[in-house]
N, C-alpha and C positions, 0 to 999 in steps of 0.2 A: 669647214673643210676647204673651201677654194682660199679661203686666206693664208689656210695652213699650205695648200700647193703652189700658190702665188710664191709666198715665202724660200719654197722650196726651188723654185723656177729662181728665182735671184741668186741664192745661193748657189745652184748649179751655173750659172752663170758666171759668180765671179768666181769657184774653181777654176772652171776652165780658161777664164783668162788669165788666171795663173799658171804662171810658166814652173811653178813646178809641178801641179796636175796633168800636163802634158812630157817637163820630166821623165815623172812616175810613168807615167803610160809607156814612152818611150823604150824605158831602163826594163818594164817589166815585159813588154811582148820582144824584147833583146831575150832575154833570160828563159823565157818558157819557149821559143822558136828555137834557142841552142839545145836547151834540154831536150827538145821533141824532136827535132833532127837527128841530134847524136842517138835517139831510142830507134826511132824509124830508120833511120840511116842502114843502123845493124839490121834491120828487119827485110829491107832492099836486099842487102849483101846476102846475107844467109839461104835468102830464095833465088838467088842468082848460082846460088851453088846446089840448086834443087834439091833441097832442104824444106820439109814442112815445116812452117812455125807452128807453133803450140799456144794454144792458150793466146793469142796477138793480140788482145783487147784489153787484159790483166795487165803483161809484161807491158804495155806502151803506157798504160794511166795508171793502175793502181797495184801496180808490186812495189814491193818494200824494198827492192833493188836498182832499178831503173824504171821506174812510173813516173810520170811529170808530176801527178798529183803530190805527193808526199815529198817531192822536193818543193813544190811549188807554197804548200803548206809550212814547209820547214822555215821557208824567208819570210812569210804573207806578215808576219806582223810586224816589217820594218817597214812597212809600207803608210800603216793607217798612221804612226805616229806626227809624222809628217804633215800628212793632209788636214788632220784634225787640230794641230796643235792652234791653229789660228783661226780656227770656225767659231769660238766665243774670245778668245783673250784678243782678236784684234778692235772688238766690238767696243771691251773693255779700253784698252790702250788710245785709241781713237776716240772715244768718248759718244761712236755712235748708238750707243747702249741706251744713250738717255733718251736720243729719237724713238727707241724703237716701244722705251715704256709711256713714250708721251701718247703711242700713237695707238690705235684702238685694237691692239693683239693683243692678247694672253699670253702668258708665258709656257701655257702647251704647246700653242699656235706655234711661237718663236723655237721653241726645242724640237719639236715634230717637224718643221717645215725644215730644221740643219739638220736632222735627221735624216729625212728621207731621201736629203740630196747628195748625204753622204752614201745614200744607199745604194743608189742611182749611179753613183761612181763605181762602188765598190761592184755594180752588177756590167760597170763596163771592162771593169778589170775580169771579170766572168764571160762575157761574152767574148772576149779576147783568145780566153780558152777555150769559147767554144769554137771559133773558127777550126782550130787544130783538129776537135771532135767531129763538125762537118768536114773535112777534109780526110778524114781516118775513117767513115763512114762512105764515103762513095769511094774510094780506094782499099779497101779492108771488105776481103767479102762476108758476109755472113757477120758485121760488127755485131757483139754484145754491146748493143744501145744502151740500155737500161741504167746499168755499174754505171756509166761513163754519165750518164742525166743525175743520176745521184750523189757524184763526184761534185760534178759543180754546184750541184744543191747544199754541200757540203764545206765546200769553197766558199760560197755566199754566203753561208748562215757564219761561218767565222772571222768572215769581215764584216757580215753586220754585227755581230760580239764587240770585236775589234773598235767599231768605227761609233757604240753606244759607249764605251771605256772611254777612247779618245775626246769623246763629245764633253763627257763631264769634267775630267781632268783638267780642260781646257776653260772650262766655265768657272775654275777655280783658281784662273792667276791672267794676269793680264802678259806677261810675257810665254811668249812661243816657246820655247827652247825648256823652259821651266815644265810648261803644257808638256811637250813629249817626251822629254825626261820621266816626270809621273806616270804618265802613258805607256810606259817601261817597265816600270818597273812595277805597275798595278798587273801588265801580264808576267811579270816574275814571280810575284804573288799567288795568281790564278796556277799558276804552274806549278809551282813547290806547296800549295795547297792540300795536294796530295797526301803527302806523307805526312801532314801533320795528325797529331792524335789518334793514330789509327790502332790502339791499344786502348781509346775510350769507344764502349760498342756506338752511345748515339752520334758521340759528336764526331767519329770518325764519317758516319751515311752524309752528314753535312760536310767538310770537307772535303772526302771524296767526291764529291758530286759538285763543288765548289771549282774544282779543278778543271781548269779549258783542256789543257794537255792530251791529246788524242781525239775527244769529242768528235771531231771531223773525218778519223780512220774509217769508224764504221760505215758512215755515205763513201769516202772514199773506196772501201771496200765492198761497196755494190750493199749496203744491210741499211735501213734506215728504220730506227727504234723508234719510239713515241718520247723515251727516256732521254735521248741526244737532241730530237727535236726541239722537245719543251724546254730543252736545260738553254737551249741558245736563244729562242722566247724569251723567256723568265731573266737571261742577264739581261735580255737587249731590255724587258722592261725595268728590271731592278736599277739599272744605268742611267737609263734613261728620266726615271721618273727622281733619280738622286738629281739630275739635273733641272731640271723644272723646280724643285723644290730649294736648289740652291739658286736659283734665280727669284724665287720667290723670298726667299731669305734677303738679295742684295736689294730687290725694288722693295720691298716693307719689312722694314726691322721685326724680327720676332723675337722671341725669348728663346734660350736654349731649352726649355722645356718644349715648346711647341715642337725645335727642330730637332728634336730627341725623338717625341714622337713621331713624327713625320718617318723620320730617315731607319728608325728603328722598326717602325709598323712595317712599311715597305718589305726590309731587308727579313722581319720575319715570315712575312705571309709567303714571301718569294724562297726562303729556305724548307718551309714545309712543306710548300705546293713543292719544291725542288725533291724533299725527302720524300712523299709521296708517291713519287714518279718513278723513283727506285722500286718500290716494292714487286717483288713478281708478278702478284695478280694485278697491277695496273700498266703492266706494261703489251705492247704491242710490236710485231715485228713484220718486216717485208724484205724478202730477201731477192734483189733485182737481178739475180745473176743468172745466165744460160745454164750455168752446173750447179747451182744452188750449194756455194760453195759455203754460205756461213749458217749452213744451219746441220740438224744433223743427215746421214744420209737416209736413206731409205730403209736398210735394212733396220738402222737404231730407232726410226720412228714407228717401226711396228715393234717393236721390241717394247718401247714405251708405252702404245698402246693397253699393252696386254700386263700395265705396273698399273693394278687399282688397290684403293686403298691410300691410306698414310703409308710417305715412305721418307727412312728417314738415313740420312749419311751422319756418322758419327767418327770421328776422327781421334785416334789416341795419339798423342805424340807424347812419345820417351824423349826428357829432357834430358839428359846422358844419352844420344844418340846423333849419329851425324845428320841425320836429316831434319832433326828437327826443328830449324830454322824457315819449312815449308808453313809449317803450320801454326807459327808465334800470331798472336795478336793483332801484332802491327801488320802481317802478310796477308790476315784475315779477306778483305776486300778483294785482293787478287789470289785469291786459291779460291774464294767462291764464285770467281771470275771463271777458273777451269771448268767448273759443272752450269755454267748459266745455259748452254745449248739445251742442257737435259732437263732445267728445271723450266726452261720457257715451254716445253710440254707438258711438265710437272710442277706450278707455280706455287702448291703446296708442299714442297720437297722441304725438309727438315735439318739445317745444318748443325752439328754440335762439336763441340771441340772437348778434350778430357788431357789435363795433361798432368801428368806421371812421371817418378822415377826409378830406373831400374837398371842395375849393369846390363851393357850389352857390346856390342862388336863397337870399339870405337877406338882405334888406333892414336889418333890424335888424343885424343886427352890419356891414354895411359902411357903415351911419350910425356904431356906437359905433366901432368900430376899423378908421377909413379907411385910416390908414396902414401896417398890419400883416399882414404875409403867412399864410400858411395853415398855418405851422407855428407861430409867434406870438399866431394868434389861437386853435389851440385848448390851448396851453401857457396861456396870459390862460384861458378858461373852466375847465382842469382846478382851476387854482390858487382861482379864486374860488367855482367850484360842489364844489369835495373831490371830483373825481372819481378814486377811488383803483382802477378797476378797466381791464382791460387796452385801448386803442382803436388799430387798428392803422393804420399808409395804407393807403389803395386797392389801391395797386401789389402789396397781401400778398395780397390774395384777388379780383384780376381775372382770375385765372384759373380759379376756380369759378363766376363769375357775374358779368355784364355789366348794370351797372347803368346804364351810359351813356345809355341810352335810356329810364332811369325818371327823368333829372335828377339822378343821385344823391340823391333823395328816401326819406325813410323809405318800407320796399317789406319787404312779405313773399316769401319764396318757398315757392309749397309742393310737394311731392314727394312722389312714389310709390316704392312701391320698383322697380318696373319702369324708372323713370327719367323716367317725364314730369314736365315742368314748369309752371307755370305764374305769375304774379305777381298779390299779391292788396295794392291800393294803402290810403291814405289819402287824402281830399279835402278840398278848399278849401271848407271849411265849417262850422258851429257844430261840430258834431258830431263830426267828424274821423274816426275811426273807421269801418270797415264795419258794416253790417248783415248780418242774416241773407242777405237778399237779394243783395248780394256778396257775402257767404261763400259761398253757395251756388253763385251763379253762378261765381263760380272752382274750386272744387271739381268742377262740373259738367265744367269744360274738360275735367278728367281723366279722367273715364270717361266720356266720349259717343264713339263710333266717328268721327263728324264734325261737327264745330263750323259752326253754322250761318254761310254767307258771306252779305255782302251785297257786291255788285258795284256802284259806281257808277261811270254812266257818264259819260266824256269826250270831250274834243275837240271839242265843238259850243257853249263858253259854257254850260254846264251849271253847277250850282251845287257849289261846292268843299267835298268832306267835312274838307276837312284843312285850309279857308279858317277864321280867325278874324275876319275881315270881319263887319259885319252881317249880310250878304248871305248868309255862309257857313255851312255845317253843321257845322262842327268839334266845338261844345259837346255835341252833342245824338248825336254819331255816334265822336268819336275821341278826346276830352277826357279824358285820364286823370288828372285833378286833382278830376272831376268825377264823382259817384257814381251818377248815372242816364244816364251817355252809355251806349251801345249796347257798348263795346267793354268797357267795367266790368260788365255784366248778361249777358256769353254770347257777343258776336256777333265776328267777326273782317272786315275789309274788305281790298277789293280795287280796283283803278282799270279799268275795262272797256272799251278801244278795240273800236270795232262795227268795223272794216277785219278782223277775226279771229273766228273761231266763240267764241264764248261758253263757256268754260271750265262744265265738268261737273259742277265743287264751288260753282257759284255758287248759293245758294239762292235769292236775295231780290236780282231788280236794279231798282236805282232811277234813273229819268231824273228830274230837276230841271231846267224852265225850259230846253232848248236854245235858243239862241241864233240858231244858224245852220242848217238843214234838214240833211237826213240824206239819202247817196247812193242811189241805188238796189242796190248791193250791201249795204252798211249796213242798209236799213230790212229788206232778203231775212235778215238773218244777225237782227236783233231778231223778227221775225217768225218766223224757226224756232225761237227759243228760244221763243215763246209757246206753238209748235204744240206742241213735246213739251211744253208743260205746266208751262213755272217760272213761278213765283211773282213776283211786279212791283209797284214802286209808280211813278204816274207823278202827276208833279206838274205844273200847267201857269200861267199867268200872261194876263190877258186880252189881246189881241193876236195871240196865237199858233195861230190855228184853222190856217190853214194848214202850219204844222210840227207839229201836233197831231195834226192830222186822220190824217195820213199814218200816224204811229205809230201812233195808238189803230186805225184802219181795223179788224185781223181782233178788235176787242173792242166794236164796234158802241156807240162812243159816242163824240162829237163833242161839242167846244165853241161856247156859245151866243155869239153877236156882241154886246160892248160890254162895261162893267162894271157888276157889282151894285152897286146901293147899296140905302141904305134914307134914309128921311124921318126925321130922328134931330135935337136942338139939341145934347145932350151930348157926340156925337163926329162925327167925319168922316165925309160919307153914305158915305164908300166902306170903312170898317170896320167890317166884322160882325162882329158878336157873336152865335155859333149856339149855340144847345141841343141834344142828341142827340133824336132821331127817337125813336118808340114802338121801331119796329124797331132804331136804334140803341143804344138803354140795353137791348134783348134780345140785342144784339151781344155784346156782349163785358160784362164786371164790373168791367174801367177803366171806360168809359161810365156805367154803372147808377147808381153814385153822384152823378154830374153833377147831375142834376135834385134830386135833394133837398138837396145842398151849395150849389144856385144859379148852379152853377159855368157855363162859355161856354169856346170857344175860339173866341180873335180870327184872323180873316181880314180885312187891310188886300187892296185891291185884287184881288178876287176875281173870277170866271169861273165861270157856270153851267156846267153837264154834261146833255147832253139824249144819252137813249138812242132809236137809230138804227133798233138790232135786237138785238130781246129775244129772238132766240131762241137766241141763241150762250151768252150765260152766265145763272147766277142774278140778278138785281141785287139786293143791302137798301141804300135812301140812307138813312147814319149821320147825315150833317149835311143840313139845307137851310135858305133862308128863311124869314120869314114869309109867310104867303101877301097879306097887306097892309103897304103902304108899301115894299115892296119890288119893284126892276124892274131891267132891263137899259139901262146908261144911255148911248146909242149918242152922242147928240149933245154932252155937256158932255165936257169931260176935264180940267180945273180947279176941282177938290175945295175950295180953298182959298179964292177969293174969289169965286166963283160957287157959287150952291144950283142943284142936278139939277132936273128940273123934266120929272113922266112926260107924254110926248109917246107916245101912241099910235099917233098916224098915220105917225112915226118907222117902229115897231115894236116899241116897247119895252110892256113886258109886266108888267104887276104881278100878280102870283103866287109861288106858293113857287118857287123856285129849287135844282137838289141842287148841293150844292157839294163833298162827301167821299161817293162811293158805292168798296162794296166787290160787285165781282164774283167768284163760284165756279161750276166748272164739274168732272167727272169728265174725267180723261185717263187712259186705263189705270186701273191701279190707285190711283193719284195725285187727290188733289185740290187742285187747281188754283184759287191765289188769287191777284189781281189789286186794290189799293188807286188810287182815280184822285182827286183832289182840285184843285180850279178853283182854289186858291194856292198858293205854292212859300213864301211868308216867313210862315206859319205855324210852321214846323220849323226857321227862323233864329236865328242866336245873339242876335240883338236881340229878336227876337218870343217869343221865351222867358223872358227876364227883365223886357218892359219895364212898368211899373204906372204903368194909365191911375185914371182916379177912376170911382169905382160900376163896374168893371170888374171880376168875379171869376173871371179869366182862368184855366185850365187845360189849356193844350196839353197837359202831360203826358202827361195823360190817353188822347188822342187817340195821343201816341208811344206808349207802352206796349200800348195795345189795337191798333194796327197792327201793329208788331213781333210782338204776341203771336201774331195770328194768321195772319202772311204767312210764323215760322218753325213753325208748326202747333204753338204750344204748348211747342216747347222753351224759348225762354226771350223776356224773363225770366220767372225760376224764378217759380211761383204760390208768392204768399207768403199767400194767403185762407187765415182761421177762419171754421167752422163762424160763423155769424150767430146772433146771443144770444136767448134765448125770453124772459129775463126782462124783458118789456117793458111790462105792463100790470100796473095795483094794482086790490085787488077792492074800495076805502076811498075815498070820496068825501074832501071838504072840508069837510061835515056833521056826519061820523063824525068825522076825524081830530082834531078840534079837543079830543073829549074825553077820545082818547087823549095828547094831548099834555101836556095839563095834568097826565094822570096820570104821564107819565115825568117829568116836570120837574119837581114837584111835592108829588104824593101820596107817591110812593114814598121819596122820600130824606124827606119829613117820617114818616112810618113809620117810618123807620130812625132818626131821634130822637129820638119818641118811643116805641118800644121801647127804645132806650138810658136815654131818661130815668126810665123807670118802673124798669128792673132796676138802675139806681143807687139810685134813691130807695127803695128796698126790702131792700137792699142797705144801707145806710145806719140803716134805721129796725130793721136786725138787730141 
């Protein structure tokens, strides 16, 4: 050991009297002081305009936008090629190679000791970074440490990669420029590794895990696996020990059989132990971050909890379907990449793949091949995309599962071993994929004892959940193409004739807009469902106090006579645009953010809500008007070429107006919630997508906080983080100015001249 640090000691030595290891140094704390300035710079400005930052410890190291990290990473391997190219070939070239096999080293000795001096380097290019992190740490209140220690942990294990690659490369030619060239292009290699063979199940877990390309994200990203760790282990010895053995090969001729075996043994033990490490159950995880942002949240890891048993994700992909390029062969490795948060709680989780074909909704191919049947046109895609693995028709596995009713669209199924089921989609969207938030929510189907209903009722010109109308609620209630409808996040629906008692699984019933009054048995059979205590949302439209009234009666609130508007040039007096209440952003944590995003939700043609009698339930109003410009507009009802105009003696009333109040009350053991809102085409499939100007419209918002709280919380699943501390700097704009110049600046000119003086001394030896 002290021959191998002796070694190591020399070697660090003549780096650093090399004027380009001082260079490097130079060029690289240039480069990460401009980066870290220009990040922190904005960070300065933005709190000078008293401004909270967010999140300050992510954004300055490890986002994917402006983090030093990941740029830092993006350059690091122009780095090693350089330094390494001459740590064996000048050995060679010089002819000191033969002192060093005269002399009484090993050729461990001689590889571990340029080894470790490379390392030693490479941990100075890391402590380089770390200054930036101590510096961000006493100025940064409340830093998320942790992320930022696992960054550099992360930094260094990829330039010990790096600088194990260089080492051997180097050992294999006596000219420099040769050495980093190879050194080049072996991480070109490691990199496009990737995508080789990923259509063969084993030999893809070997290439993919062959691959540097990322490895470093997840320390970067505050996560530090057992799988990233060992993968950067295992090259540094796979490299490493090619090197020793090709030294061994120059001082004593061997046969190519010995160095067959050698370099073959090595390279398998080190791809198994590599395949190994992949497996679920051998993997380990730590996730260093203040909001425990890479793993799943809290609510999904009790959900998980309570998934015993075999469970198993089964994926059907229709090859005649446009999505089905999610789930080819070759994407295999990354689509099982989307569920790894879930199975690292589940490391016996089940993946299978089934793929099929069948007509279905694909506009693009019935443009390319108008004229060609369904066995024609996927014989045309196998032939032109090499699909060389097995896709069967429908008719082979419509007996295990009915995809009729998903469109034959790409569709997961997942399963218990108990046997429940459930279908977990893709959506019509950038994105395509599920979220945490649908995974969860599907997942959830399976162990909750019962799935929250919502009942909407019928037969009165009520508003259609299963309508694609404007007018209709399909998008936002049964849209399975659609990633935030109601039936994708937990909820299941029902159609609810009032001529019949009210079914006993209905959690949540929703009247929209009747059209036509409701009987006197009818309104007897809604009104016992209130008394025992379920849960309601009642939506109403201006005109309709008398079919209102009658409903709302045992909830002591009635709607106000005429329509709200407000005195507005930009839009139509008769659509508001509301803000959540003091008490509404305390409401719910959809709400909360509203106000500082600037965010509204539009209500066209609106109806106040005046309460009657407060003593039946709690009231909080979520939404209302301004208390100015805003009135009840009895006499105009020609929005369009006529301006309102508040007439008093009308009756019309300029004041706040509540237009979304939520009632609670104690029933039994039960607490008792009731959502009432003076518009029905707030939650319409038009009023959802449509974009007005200077309008920074949010219904979502309002969906989700309803749902959340009418099914008490079950879903959708809470996908909230902890809220980030690191939000305030203790560094004016005063200060900062003169540490800037010194990262940009002072320091990298320090670092040349230091280099210049130990050349020029050097020289004058």
């Amino acid at each position: 050991m002290k021959t191998t640090l002796k070694i190591a000691k020399t070697e660090l030595q003549v780096l650093f009297y090399s004027p380009v290891a001082w260079l490097i140094l130079m060029i690289f704390t240039f480069q990460i002081g401009f980066l870290f300035t220009q990040s922190f710079d904005g960070m300065v400005r933005t709190q000078a305009m008293r401004i909270d930052l967010n999140n300050a410890t992510h954004s300055l190291f490890s986002s994917a936008w402006g983090g030093i990290y990941p740029k830092v990473q993006s350059y690091l391997y122009l780095y090693m090629p350089l330094l390494t190219m001459s740590i064996m070939s000048r050995e060679y070239s010089s002819g000191s190679i033969k002192l060093l096999y005269s002399s009484p080293v090993t050729n461990s000795q001689i590889i571990l000791g340029k080894y470790i001096a490379l390392l030693l380097f490479g941990l100075t290019l890391t402590l380089s970074i770390a200054l930036l992190a101590i510096f961000t740490t006493s100025t940064l209140v409340n830093t998320d440490i942790a992320p930022i220690l696992t960054g550099l942990l992360g930094l260094f294990l990829l330039l010990s990669a790096y600088a194990a690659v260089g080492l051997f490369m180097s050992s294999l030619t006596s000219y420099n420029i040769v050495a980093a060239i190879g050194t080049l292009c072996v991480f070109a290699m490691m990199n496009f590794a990737r995508g080789l063979w990923q259509d063969i199940p084993f030999v893809r877990e070997i290439t993919y895990w062959l691959a540097i390309n990322g490895r470093a994200d997840t320390f970067i990203a505050g996560l530090v696996t057992t799988e990233d760790l060992l993968y950067f282990l295992l090259v540094d010895l796979l490299f490493v020990s090619f090197t020793i053995f090709r030294l061994q090969s120059v001082r004593k001729k061997q046969s190519g059989t010995q160095n067959f075996i050698k370099f073959g043994g090595i390279t398998l033990v080190v791809f198994l132990l590599g395949y190994f490490t992949t497996l679920p159950s051998f993997k380990g995880y730590y996730d260093s971050t203040y909001q425990k942002r890479n793993t799943l949240t809290a609510s999904s890891q009790a959900i998980m909890a309570k998934l015993d048993g075999d469970f198993t994700i089964t994926t059907y992909v229709n090859m005649l379907e446009g999505n089905n390029f999610i789930g080819l062969p070759s994407s295999y490795k990354s689509d099982v990449g989307s569920f790894e948060k879930y199975i690292r709680f589940k490391p016996e989780t089940k993946m299978k793949y089934v793929y099929y074909y069948h007509d279905a909704d694909n506009p693009v191919l019935d443009r390319q091949f108008p004229n060609l049947n369904t066995e024609q046109r996927l014989d045309t895609l196998k032939k032109f995309n090499k699909w060389n693995f097995d896709i069967l028709p429908y008719s082979a596995i419509q007996d295990q599962v009915d995809l009729s009713t998903e469109d034959y669209r790409f569709v997961r199924v997942l399963e218990r071993e108990n046997g429940q089921k459930t279908f977990l989609r893709v959506y019509n969207d950038r994105i395509r994929v599920p979220s945490e938030s649908e995974i969860s929510a599907a997942i959830k189907r399976l162990v909750m004892d019962e799935l929250p209903v919502v009942g909407f009722v019928t037969g009165h010109g009520e508003r259609d959940s299963k309508s694609t109308q404007d007018r209709g609620y399909k998008t936002i209630t049964q849209e399975k193409t659609f990633r935030y409808s109601m039936i994708n996040q937990g909820f299941d629906f029902k159609e609810i004739d009032l001529s019949t008692e009210i079914p006993r699984d209905v959690n949540i019933l929703i009247i929209a807009e009747p059209r036509q009054a409701y009987g006197t048995e009818e309104l007897a059979i809604l009104h016992q469902y209130i008394a025992r205590g379920g849960n309601m949302m009642l939506a109403a439209e201006p005109g309709q106090e008398e079919i209102f009234n009658h409903l709302a009666q045992p909830l002591g609130v009635q709607l106000q006579p005429g329509v709200l508007v407000k005195n507005q040039e930009a839009l139509q007096p008769d659509l508001l645009t509301l803000s959540p209440t003091a008490a509404g952003a305390d409401f719910s944590y959809y709400l909360k953010p509203m106000t500082r995003r600037q965010e509204v939700i539009t209500m066209p043609t609106a109806v106040g809500l005046s309460i009657v009698d407060s003593s039946l339930f709690t009231a909080t109003v979520l939404f209302a008007t301004d208390s100015t410009g805003t009135w009840n507009e009895l006499e105009s009802t020609n929005f369009i070429d006529d301006k309102p105009v508040l007439t008093q003696e009308a009756g019309e009333e300029e004041r706040a107006h509540t237009t979304v109040l939520a009632l609670s009350r104690k029933v039994s053991d039960k607490e008792q919630k009731i959502l009432i809102t003076g518009d029905t085409d707030w939650i319409s499939n038009s009023e959802l997508f449509i974009s007005r100007n200077e309008v920074n419209a949010s219904n979502f918002s309002l969906v989700s906080a309803a749902f959340s709280w009418l099914s008490d919380g079950e879903v959708p699943v809470d996908m909230r983080l902890p809220d980030p501390i690191d939000t305030t700097l203790r560094i004016g704009e005063g200060s900062w100015k003169y540490f800037e110049i010194l990262f940009k600046l002072i320091i990298p000119l320090m670092m040349l001249g230091t280099g210049l003086v130990i050349w020029i001394r050097r020289r004058g030896r």
